[in-house]
N, C-alpha and C positions, 0 to 999 in steps of 0.2 A: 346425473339426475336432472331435469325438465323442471323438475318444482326449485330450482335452488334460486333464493331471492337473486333481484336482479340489480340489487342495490346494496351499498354500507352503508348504513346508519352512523349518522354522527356518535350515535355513543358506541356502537360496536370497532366507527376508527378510533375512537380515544381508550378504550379496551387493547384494542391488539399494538395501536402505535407506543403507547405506556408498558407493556410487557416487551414489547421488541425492542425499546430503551434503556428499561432493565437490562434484559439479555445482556445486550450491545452496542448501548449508548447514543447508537443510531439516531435523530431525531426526526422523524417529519412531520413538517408543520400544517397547521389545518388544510392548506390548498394542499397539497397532499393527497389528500382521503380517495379521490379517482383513481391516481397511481398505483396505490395498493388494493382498490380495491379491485380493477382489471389485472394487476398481476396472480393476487391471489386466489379467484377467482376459480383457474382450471384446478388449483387444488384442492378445493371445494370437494368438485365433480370427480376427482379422481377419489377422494375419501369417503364418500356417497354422504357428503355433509349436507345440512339444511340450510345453513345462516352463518356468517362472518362469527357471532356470535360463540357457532356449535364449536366452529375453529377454532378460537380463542380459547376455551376450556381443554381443546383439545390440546392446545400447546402449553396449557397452564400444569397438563399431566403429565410434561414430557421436562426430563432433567435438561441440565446445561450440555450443550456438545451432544444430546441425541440427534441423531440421522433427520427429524421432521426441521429442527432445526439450521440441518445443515441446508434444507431442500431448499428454507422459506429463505436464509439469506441470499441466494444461488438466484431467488426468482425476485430481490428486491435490493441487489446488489447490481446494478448496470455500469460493465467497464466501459470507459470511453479512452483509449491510450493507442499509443502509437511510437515506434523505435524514433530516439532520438526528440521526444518532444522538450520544447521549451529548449532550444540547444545552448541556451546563455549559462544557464545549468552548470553542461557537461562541463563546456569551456573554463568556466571560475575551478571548475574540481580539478581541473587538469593543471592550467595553470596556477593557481593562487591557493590552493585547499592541499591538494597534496604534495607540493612541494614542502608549506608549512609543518605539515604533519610528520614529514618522514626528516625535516630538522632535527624535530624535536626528538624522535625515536630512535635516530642515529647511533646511537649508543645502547638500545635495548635490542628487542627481537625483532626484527626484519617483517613487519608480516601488518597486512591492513583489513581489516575486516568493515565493509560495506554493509549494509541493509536497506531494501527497500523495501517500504510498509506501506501496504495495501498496493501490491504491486499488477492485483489485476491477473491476464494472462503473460503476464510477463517480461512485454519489449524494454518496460525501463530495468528489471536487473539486466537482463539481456546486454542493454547498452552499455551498464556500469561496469560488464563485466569486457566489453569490447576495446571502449576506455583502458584500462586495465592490462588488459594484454599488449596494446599499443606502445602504453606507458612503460611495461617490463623491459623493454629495448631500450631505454632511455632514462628515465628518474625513476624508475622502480627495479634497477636493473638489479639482482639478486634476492629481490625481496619477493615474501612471498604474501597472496592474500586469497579472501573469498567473500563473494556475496551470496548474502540470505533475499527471499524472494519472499515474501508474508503475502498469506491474504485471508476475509475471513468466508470466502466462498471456491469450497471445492471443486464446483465446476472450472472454475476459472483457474484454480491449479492446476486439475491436471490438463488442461491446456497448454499452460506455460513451459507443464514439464515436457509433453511432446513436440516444443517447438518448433511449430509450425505456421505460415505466417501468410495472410493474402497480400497481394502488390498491392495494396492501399494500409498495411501495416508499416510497409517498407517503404513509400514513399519520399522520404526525409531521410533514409541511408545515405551518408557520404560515397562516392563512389570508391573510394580504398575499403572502406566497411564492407562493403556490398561485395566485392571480390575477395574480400581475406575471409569472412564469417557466413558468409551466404553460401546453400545451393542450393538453386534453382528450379524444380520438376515440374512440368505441366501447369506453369502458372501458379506454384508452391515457393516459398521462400523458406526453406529451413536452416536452424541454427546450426553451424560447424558444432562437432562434437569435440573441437577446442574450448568455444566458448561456454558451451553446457556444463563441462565439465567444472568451468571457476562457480556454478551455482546451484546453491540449492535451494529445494521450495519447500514453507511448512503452514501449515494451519494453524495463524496467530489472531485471535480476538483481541485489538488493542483496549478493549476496556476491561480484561480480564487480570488481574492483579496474578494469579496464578501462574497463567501464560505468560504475560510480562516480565516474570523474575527469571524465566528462562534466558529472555531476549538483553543480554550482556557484553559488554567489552569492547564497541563498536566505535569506529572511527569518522565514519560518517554513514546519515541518514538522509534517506531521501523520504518522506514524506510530501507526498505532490498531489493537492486535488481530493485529499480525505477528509482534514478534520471542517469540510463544506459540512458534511455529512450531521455533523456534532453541532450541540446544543453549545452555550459559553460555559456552562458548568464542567459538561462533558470534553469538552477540550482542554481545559486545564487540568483535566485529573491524565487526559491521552499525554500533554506535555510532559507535565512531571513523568510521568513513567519515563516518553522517550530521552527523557534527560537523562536521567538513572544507568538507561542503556549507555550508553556515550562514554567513552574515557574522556576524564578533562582533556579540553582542548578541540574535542572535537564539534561537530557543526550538522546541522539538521537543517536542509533546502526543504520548505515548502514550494506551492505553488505558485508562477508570476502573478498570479490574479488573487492569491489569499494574502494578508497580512495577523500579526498575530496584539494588533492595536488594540488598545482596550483590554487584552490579556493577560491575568495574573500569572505571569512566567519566570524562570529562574533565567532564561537563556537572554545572553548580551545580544542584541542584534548588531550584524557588520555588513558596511556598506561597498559589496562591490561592483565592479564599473559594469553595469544592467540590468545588477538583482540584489538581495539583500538575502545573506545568510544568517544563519543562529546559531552563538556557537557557547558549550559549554567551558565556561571556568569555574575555577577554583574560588568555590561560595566566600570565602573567609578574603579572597584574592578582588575578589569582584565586587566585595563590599567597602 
């Protein structure tokens, strides 16, 4: 439509930015209001809507997890990742993280379960799961595991699930990586269907209490470059959960560039040589 305003109104963003925080905890802050309102914008003209407004009511008629839902975080969900980022990461999980872990399990089930939350299209499960495979020749050697790949924009899963990847995704592949998990097409970089196989992808809203009680028994989390996203409230309610997830002992990486200062959190912070993990213990242990 030709007539659909050419602008959001300050109160039509604090309208849709407040329902879209409901939703999913999301928050953006007043400078914001351009962002959404050029993303959201084409789907205005595809609904033959009048005003940000018309929109706003429109989504106020649509339950949790309807399909209009899925659309709007898909168009206000911008991944920016790439295989192997932040490599200080991997190397502490490799070395320092799951040697500890598989100490302690030694005597129980053989078996480690990963999660990466808000994973995007995918390259960091991708990674954890490359990690992983490497590691099975060596300090994993009879044990078994798998990583979860979460995100709350289905575009971006099924991306991850057809893994397939531009030379500027893969850039930062190690060259043993890039030989054992890679091939190659016409300027394609796809995943071996070794490492597809260690992951799976699901559609997890982390501010959703429902979703969340699914998401259990996990030995480590990666969380990298989301809870930017979250307000201070909404982060601490995103913490607690992913706590819950976690077997004691275990350890949730955020991003080099996030800290969780100032945050009312359950998780001990540990300082290793580059970066600083989070790890859960035992509350009565840790008091």
């Amino acid at each position: 439509m030709e007539d659909i305003r050419a602008f959001m109104s300050q109160r039509e963003f604090q309208l849709l930015r407040d329902l879209i925080y409901k939703e999913s905890g999301l928050y953006f802050a007043d400078g914001k209001r351009y962002f959404l309102e050029i993303h959201l914008r084409p789907r205005l003209k595809e609904l033959g809507l009048e005003s940000f407004e018309d929109y706003y009511r429109y989504l106020l008629n649509r339950p949790p997890g309807d399909k209009e839902w899925m659309r709007l975080f898909d168009k206000i969900t911008i991944p920016e990742t790439f295989f192997f980022r932040d490599p200080r990461h991997f190397e502490v999980l490799k070395d320092e993280v799951i040697p500890e872990i598989t100490a302690r399990k030694k005597y129980g089930i053989k078996r480690l379960s990963l999660w990466s939350a808000g994973c995007a299209t995918g390259e960091e499960a991708y990674t954890l799961a490359m990690i992983l495979l490497e590691e099975s020749q060596v300090s994993l050697k009879g044990w078994s595991f798998k990583v979860i790949g979460s995100d709350i924009s289905m575009t971006a899963l099924q991306k991850a699930k057809e893994g397939a990847y531009s030379e500027y995704s893969v850039r930062y592949v190690p060259d043993l990586y890039m030989k054992k998990y890679f091939i190659e097409v016409k300027g394609i970089y796809y995943v071996s269907n070794d490492v597809r196989r260690c992951v799976d992808f699901l559609r997890v809203n982390l501010s959703s209490d429902e979703e969340m009680r699914r998401m259990r028994y996990f030995d480590v989390i990666f969380c990298r470059n989301v809870l930017i996203y979250f307000d201070k409230k909404s982060k601490e309610k995103v913490l607690e959960r992913l706590y819950e997830s976690l077997n004691t002992g275990g350890y949730l990486f955020i991003g080099s560039t996030e800290t969780l200062f100032g945050i009312d959190t359950p998780f001990k912070g540990v300082r290793f040589p580059g970066c600083t993990a989070y790890k859960k213990e035992d509350r009565d242990y840790a008091s």
